[in-house]
N, C-alpha and C positions, 0 to 999 in steps of 0.2 A: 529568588531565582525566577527567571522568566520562562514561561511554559517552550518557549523557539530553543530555551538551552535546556529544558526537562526532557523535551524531545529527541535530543541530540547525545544526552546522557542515558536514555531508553535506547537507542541505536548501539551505543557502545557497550550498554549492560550487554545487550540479545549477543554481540560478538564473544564477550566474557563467557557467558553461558555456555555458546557453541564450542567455546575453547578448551573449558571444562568437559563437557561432555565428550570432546575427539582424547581428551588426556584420560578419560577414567575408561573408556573403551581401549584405549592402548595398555592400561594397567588390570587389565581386568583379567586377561589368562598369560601368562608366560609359560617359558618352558620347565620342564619340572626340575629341580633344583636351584630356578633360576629369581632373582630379586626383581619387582615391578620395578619399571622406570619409578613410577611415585605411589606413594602410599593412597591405598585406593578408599581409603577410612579419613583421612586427612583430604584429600576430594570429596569426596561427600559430606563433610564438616563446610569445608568452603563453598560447594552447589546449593548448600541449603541457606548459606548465611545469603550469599548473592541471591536464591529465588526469592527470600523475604524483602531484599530491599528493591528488587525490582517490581514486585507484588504491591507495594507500598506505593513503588513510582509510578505506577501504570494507575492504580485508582486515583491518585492525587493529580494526574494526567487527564482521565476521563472525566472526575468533579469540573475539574475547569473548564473540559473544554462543554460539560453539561452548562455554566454559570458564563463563561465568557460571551460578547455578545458584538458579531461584526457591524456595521454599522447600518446594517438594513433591517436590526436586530434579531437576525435566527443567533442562536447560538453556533460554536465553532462545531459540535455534534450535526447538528441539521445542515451547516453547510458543508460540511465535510459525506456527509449522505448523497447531499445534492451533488457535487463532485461527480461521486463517484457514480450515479447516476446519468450524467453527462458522458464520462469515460465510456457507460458502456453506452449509449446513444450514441455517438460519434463512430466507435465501431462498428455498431450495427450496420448504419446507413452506411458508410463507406464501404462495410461489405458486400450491400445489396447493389449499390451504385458501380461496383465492381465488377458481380455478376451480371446485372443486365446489361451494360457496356459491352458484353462480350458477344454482339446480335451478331454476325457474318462468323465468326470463326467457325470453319468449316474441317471434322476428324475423319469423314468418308466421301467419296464421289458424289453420292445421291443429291438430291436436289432441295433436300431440307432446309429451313431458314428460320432464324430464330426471329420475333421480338419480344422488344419488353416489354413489361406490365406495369411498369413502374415509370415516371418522369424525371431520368438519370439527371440532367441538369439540374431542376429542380433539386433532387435528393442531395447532390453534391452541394449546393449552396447552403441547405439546412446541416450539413455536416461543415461548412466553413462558421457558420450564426452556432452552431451549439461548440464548436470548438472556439470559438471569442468566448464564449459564454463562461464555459469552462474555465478558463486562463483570467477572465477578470474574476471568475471566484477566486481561483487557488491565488491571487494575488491580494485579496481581501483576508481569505484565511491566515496568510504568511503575515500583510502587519498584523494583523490580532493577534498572533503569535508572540511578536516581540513586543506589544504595547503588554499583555495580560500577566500578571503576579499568578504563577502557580499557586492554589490552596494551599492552605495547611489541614492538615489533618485532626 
């Protein structure tokens, strides 16, 4: 199995889980004389069997992506970091680039005026280069994805 379809089977476990858990909460008190939808002992026999094997998939998930290695050689860990480091660079500045943009908007009569402190243009182009940046990773992470053999354990 390749780590792009371990991942894809980690997304459908976590729905399995959620589905479990909405069904033992629906079985958990009835009314009195009355039968659960499903047996709430037979749910927790299947929660436990499912947490083990997703318990399994998720470290045999993380092994790899510690061992797999894109082609600039971080691992799919470090670049999956760096990612998400980007994501939140990209907001930031957008946000700032946001606020200072907003120098004449005027909420009272008086005569106050704002500027910025900041070089909105500037800001805005560093938010265009870290959002490239961003997207040629997560494009590098995805083939490594489907090139890489999930571990075995």
């Amino acid at each position: 199995m390749i780590l792009a379809e371990a991942l894809t089977i980690r997304k459908e476990q976590r729905t399995r889980l959620d589905d479990l858990k909405t069904r033992l909460l629906q079985s958990a008190l009835v009314q009195e004389n009355e039968p659960p939808p499903e047996d709430p002992e037979v749910l927790l026999l299947e929660l436990d069997q499912q947490l083990d094997f997703y318990a399994q998939l998720v470290a045999r998930i993380h092994l790899t992506n510690l061992s797999a290695r894109l082609p600039d050689g971080r691992s799919i860990t470090e670049a999956v970091a760096a990612r998400d480091a980007l994501d939140e660079r990209v907001a930031t500045l957008r946000s700032l680039a946001d606020q200072a943009g907003k120098v004449n908007e005027r909420y009272v009569r008086s005569e106050l005026r704002y500027t910025p402190t900041v070089n909105v243009a500037r800001l805005r182009q560093d938010v265009d280069r870290s959002a490239q940046e961003r997207r040629k990773l997560d494009v590098a992470i995805q083939a490594t994805n489907w090139r890489v053999e999930l571990l075995e354990e």
